[in-house]
mmCIF file as gemmi writes it, N, C-alpha and C atoms, coordinates in Angstrom:
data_model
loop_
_atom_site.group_PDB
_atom_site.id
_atom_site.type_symbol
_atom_site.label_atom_id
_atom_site.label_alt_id
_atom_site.label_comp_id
_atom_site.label_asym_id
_atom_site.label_entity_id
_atom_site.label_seq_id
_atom_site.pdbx_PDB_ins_code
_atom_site.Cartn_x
_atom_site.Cartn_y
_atom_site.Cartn_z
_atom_site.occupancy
_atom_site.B_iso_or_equiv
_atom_site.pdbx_formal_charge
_atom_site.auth_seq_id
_atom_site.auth_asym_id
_atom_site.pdbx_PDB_model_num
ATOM 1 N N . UNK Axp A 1 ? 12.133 -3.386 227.882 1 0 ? 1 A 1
ATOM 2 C CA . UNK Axp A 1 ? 11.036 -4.306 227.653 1 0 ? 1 A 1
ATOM 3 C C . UNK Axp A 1 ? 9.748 -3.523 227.549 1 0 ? 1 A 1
ATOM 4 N N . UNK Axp A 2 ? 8.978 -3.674 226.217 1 0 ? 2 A 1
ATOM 5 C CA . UNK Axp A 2 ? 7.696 -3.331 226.513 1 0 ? 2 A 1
ATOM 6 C C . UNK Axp A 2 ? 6.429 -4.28 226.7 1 0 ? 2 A 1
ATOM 7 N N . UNK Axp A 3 ? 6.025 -3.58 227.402 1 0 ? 3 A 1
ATOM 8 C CA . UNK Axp A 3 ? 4.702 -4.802 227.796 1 0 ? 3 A 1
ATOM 9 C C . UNK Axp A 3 ? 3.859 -5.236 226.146 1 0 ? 3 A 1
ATOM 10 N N . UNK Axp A 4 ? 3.1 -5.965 226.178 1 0 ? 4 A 1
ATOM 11 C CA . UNK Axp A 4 ? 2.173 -5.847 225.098 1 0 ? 4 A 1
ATOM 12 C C . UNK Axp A 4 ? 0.829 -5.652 225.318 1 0 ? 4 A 1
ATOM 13 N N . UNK Axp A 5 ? 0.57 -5.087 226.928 1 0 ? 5 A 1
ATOM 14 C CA . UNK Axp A 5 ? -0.284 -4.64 227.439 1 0 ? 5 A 1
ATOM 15 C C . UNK Axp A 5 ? -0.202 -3.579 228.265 1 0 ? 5 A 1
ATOM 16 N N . UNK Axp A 6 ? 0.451 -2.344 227.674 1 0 ? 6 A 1
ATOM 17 C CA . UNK Axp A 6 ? 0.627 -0.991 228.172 1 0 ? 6 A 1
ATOM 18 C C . UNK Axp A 6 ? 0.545 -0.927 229.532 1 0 ? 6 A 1
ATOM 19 N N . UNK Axp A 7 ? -1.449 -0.663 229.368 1 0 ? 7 A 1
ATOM 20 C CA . UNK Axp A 7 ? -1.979 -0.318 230.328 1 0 ? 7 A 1
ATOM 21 C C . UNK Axp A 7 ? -2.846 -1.083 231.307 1 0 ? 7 A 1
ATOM 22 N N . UNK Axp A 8 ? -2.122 -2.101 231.326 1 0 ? 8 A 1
ATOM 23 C CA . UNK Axp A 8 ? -2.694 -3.483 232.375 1 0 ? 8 A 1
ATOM 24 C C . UNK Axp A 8 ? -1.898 -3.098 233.574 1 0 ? 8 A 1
ATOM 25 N N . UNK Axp A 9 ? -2.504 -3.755 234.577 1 0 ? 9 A 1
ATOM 26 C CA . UNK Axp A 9 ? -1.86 -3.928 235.751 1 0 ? 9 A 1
ATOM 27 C C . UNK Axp A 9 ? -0.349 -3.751 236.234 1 0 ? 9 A 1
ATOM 28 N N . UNK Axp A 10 ? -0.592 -4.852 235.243 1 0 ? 10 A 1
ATOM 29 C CA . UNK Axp A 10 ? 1.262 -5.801 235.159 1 0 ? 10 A 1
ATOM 30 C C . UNK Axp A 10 ? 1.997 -4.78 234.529 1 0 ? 10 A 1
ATOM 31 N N . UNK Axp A 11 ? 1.773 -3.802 233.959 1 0 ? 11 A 1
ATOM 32 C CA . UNK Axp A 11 ? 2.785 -3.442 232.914 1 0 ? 11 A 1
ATOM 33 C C . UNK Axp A 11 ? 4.458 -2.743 233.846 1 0 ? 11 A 1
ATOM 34 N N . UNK Axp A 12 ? 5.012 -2.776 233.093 1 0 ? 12 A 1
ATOM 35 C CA . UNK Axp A 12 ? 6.194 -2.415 234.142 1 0 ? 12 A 1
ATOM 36 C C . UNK Axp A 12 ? 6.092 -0.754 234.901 1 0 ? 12 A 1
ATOM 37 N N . UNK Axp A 13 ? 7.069 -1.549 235.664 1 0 ? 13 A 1
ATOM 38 C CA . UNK Axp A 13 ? 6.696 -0.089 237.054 1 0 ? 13 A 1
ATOM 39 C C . UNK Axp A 13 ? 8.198 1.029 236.922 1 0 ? 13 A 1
ATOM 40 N N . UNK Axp A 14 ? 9.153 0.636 236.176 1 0 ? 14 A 1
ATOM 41 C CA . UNK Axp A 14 ? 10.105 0.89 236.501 1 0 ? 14 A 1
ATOM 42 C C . UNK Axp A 14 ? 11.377 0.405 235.723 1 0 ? 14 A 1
ATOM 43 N N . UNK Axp A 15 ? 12.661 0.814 235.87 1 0 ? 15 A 1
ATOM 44 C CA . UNK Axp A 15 ? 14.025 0.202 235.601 1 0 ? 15 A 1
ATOM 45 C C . UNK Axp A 15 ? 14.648 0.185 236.127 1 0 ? 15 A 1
ATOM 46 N N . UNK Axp A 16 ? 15.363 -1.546 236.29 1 0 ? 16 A 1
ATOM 47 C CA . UNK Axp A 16 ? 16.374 -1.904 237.051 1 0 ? 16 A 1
ATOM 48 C C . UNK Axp A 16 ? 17.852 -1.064 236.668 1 0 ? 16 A 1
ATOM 49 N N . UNK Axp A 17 ? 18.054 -0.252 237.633 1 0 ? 17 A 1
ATOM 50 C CA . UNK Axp A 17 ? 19.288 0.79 237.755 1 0 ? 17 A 1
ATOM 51 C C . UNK Axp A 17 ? 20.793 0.251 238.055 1 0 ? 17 A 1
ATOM 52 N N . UNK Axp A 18 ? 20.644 -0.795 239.136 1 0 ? 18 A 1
ATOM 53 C CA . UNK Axp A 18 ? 22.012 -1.48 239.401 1 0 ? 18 A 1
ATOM 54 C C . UNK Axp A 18 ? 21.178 -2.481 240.29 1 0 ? 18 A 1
ATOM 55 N N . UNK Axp A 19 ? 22.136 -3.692 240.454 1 0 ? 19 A 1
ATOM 56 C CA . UNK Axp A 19 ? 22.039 -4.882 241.004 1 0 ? 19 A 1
ATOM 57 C C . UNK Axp A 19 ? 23.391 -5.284 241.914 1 0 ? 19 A 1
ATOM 58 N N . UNK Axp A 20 ? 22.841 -5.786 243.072 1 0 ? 20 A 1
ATOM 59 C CA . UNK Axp A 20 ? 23.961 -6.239 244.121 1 0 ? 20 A 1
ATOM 60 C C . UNK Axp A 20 ? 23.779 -7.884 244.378 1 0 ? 20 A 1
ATOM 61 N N . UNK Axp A 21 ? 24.587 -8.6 245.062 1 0 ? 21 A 1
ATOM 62 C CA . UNK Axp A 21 ? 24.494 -9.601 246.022 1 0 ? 21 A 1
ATOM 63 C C . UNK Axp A 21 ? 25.017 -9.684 246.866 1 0 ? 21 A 1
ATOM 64 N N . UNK Axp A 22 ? 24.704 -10.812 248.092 1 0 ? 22 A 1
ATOM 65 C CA . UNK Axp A 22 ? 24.942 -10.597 249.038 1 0 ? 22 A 1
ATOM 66 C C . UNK Axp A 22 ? 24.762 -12.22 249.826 1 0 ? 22 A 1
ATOM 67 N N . UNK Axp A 23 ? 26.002 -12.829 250.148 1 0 ? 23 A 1
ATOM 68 C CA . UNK Axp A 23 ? 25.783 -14.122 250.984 1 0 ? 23 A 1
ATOM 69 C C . UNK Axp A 23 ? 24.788 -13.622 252.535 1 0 ? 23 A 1
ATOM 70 N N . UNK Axp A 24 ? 23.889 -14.843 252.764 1 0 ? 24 A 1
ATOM 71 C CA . UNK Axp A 24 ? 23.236 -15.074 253.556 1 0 ? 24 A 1
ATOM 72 C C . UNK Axp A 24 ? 24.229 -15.727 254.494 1 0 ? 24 A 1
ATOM 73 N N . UNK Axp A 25 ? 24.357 -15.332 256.075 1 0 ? 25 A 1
ATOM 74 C CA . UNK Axp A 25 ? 25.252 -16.075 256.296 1 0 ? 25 A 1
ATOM 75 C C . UNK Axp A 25 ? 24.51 -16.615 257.912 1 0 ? 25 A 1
ATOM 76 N N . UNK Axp A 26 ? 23.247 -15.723 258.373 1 0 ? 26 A 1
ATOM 77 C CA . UNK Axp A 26 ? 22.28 -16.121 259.59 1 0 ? 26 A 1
ATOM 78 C C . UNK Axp A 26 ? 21.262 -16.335 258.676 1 0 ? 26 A 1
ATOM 79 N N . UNK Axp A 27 ? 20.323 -17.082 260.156 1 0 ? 27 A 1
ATOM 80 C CA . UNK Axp A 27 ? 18.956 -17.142 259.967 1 0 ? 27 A 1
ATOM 81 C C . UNK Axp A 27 ? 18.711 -18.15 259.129 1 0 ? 27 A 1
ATOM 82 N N . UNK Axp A 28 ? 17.315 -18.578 259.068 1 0 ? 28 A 1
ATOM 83 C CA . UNK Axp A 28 ? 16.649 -19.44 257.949 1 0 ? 28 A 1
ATOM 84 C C . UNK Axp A 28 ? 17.646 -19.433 256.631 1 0 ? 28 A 1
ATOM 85 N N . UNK Axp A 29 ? 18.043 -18.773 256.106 1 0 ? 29 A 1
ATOM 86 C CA . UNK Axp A 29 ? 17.868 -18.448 254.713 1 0 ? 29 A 1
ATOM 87 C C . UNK Axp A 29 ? 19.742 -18.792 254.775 1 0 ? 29 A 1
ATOM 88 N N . UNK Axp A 30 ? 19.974 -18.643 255.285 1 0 ? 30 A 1
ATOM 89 C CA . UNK Axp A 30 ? 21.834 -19.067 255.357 1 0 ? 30 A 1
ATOM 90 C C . UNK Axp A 30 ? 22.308 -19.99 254.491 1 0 ? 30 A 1
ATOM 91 N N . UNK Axp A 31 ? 23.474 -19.556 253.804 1 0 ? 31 A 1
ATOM 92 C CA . UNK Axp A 31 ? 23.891 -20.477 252.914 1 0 ? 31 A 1
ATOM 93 C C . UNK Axp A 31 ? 23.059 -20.338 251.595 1 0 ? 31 A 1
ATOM 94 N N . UNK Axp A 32 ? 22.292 -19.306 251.193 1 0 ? 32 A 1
ATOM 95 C CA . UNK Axp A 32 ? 21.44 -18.608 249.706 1 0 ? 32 A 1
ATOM 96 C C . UNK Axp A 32 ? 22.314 -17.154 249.818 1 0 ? 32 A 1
ATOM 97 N N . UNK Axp A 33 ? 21.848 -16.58 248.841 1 0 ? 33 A 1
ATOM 98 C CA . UNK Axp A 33 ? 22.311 -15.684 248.261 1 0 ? 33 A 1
ATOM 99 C C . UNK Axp A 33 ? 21.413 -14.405 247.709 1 0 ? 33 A 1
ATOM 100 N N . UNK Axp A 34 ? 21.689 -13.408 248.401 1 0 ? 34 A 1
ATOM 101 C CA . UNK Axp A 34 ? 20.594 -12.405 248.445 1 0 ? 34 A 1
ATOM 102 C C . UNK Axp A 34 ? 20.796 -11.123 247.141 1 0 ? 34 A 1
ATOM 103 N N . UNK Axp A 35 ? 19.753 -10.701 246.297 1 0 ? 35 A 1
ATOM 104 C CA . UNK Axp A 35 ? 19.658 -9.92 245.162 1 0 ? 35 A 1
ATOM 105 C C . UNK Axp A 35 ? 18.6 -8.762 245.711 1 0 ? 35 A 1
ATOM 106 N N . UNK Axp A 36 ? 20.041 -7.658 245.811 1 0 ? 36 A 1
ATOM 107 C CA . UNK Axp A 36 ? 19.381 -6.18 245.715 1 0 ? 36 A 1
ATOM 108 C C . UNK Axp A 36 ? 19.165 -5.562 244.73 1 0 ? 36 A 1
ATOM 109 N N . UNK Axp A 37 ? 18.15 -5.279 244.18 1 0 ? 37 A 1
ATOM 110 C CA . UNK Axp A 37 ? 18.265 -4.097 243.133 1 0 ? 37 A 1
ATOM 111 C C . UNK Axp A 37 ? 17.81 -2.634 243.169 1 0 ? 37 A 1
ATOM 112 N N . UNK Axp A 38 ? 18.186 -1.524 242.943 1 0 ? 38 A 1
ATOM 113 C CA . UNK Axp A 38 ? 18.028 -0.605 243.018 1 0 ? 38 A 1
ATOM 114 C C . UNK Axp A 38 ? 16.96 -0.016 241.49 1 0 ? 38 A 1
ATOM 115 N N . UNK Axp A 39 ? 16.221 0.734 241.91 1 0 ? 39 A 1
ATOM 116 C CA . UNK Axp A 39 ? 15.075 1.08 240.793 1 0 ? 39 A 1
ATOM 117 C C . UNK Axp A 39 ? 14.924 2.365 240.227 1 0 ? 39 A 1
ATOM 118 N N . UNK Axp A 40 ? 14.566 2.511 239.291 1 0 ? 40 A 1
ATOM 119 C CA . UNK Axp A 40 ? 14.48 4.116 238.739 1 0 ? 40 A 1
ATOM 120 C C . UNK Axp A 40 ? 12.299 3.947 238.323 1 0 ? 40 A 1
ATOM 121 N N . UNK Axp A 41 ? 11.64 3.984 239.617 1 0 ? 41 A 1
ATOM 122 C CA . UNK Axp A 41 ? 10.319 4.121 239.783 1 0 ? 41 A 1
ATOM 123 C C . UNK Axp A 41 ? 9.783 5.095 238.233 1 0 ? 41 A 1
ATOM 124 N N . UNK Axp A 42 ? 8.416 4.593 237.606 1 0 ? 42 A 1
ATOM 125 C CA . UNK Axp A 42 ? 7.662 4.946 236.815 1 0 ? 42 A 1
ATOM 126 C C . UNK Axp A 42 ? 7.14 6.554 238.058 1 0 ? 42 A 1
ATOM 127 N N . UNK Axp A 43 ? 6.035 7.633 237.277 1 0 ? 43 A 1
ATOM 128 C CA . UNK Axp A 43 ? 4.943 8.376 238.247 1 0 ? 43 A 1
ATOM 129 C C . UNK Axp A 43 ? 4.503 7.103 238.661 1 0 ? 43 A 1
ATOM 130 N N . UNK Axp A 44 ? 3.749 6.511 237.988 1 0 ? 44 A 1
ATOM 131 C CA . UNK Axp A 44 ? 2.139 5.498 238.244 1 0 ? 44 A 1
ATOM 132 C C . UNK Axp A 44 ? 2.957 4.585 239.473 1 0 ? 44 A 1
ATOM 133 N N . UNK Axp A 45 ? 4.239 4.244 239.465 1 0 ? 45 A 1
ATOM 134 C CA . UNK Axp A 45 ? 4.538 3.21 240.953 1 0 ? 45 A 1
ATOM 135 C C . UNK Axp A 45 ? 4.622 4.471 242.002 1 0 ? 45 A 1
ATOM 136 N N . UNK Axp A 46 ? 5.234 5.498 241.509 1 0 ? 46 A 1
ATOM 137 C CA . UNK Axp A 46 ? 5.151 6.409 242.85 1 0 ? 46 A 1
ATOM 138 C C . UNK Axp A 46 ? 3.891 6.458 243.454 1 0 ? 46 A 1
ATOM 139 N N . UNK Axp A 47 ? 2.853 7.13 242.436 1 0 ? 47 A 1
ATOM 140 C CA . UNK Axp A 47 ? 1.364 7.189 243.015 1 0 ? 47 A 1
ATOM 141 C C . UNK Axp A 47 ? 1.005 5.605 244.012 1 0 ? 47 A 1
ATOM 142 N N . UNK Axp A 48 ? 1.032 4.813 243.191 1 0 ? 48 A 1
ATOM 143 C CA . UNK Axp A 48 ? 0.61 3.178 243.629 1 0 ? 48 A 1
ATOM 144 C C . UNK Axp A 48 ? 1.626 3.05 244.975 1 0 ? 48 A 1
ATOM 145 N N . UNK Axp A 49 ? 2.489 3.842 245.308 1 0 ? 49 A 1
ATOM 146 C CA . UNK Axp A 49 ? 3.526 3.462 246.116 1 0 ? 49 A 1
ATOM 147 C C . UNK Axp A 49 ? 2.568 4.323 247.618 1 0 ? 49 A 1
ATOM 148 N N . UNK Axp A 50 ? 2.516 5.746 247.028 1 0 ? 50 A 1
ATOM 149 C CA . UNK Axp A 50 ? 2.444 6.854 247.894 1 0 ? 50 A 1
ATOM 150 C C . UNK Axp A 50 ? 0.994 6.552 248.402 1 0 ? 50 A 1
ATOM 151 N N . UNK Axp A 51 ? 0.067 5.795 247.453 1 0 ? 51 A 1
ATOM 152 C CA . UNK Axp A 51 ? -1.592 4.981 247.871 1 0 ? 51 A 1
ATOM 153 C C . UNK Axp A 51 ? -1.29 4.135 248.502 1 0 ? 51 A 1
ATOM 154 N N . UNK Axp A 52 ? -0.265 3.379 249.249 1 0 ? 52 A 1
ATOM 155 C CA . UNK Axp A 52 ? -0.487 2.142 249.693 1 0 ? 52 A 1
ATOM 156 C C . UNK Axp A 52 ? -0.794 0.733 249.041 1 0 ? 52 A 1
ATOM 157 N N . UNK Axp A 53 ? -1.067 0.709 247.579 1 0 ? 53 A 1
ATOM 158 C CA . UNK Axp A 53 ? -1.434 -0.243 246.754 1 0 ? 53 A 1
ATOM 159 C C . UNK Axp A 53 ? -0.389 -0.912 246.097 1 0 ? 53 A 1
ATOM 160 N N . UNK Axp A 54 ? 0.648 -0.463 246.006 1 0 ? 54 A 1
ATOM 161 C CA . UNK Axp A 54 ? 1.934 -1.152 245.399 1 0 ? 54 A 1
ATOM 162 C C . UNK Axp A 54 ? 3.269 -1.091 246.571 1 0 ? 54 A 1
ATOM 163 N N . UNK Axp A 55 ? 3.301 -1.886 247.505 1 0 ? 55 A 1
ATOM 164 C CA . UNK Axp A 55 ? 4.639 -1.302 248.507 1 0 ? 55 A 1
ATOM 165 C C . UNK Axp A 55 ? 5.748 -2.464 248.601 1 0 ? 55 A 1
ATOM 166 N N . UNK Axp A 56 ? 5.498 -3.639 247.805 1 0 ? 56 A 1
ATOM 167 C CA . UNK Axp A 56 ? 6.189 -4.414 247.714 1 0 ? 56 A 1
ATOM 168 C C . UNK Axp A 56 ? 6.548 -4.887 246.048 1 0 ? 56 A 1
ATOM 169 N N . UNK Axp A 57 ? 8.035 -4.259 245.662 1 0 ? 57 A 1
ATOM 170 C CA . UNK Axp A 57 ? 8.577 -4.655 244.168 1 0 ? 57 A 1
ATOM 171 C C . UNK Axp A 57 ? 8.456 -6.115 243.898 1 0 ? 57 A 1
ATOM 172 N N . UNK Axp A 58 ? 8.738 -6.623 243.04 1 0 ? 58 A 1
ATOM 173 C CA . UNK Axp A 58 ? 8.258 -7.805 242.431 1 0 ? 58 A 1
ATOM 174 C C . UNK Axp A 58 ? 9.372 -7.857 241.271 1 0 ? 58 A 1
ATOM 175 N N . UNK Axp A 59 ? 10.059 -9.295 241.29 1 0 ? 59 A 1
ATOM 176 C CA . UNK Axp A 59 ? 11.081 -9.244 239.852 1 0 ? 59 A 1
ATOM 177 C C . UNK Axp A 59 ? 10.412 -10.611 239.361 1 0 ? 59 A 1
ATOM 178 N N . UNK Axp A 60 ? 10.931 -11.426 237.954 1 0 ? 60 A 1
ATOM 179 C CA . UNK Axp A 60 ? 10.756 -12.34 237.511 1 0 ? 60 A 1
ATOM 180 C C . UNK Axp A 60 ? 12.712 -12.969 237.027 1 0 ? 60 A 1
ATOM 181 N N . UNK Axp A 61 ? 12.494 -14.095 237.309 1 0 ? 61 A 1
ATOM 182 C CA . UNK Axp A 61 ? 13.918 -14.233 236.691 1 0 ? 61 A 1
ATOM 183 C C . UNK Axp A 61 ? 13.586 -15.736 236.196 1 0 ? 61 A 1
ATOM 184 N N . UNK Axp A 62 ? 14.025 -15.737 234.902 1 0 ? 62 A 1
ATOM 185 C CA . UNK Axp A 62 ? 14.296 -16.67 234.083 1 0 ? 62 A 1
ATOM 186 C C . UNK Axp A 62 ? 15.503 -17.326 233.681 1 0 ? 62 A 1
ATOM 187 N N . UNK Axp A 63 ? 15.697 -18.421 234.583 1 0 ? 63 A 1
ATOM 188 C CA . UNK Axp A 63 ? 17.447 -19.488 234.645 1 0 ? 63 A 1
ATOM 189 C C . UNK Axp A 63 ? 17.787 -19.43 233.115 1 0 ? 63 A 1
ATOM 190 N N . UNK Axp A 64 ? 16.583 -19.648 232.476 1 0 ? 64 A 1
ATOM 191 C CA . UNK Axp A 64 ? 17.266 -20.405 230.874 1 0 ? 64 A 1
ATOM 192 C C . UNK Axp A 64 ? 16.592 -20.093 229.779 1 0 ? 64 A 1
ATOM 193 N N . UNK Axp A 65 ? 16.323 -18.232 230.143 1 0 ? 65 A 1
ATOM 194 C CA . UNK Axp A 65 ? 16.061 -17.166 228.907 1 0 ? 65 A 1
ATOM 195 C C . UNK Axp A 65 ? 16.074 -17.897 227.568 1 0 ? 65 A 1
ATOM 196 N N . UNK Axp A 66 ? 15.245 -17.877 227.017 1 0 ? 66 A 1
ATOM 197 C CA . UNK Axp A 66 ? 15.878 -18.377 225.421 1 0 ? 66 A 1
ATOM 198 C C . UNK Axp A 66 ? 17.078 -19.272 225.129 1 0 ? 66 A 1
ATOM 199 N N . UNK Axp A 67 ? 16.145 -20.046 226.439 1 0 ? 67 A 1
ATOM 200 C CA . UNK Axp A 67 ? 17.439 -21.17 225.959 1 0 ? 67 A 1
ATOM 201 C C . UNK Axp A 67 ? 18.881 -21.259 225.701 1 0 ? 67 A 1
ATOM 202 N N . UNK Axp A 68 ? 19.504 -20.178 226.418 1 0 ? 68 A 1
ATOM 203 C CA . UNK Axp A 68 ? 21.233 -20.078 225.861 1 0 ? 68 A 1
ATOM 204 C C . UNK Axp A 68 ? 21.652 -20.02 227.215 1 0 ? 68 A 1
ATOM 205 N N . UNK Axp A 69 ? 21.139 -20.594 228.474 1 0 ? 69 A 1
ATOM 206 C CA . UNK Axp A 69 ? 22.212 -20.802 229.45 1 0 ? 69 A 1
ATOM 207 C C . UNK Axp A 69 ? 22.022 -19.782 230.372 1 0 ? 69 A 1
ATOM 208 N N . UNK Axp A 70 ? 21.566 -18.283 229.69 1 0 ? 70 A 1
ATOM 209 C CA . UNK Axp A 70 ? 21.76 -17.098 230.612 1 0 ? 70 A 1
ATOM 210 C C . UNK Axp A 70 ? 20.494 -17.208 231.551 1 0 ? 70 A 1
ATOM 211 N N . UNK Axp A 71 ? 20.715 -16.487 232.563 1 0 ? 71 A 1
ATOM 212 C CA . UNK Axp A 71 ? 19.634 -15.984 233.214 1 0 ? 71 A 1
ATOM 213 C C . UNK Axp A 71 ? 19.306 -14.958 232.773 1 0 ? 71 A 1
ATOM 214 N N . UNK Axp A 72 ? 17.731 -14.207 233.095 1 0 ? 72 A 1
ATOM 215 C CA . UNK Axp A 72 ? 17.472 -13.032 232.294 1 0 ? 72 A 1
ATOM 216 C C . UNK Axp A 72 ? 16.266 -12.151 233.616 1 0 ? 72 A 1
ATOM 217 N N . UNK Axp A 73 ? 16.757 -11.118 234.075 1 0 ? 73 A 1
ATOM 218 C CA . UNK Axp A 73 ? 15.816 -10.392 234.783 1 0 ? 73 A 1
ATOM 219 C C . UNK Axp A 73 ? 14.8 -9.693 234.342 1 0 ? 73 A 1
């Protein structure tokens, strides 16, 4: 994916490398379903990482991508 704003904020930090799940089975959240992903970090998230300014990843997921049913990360 490329941004259409390079060098904004938002632009991506990274690539999703592999993806896990995982039943919730304590706590609040029991009975959901938990999504790990593993990342292959940009420099600019390392820096933003190693500053303290970026320490929490962020995904978007879309149930019904273009309309065909899929989900899309």
């Amino acid at each position: 994916y490329l941004s259409p704003c390079p060098s904004s904020e938002f632009s991506a930090m990274g690539d999703v490398t592999a993806l896990s799940t995982e039943d919730i089975t304590e706590g609040p959240l029991a009975g959901r379903t938990a999504l790990y992903a593993e990342i292959e970090p940009t420099e600019r998230m390392k820096k933003l990482v190693a500053d303290g300014k970026k320490i929490y990843s962020s995904i978007e997921l879309h149930p019904q991508f273009s309309v065909n049913g899929r989900a899309y990360l």
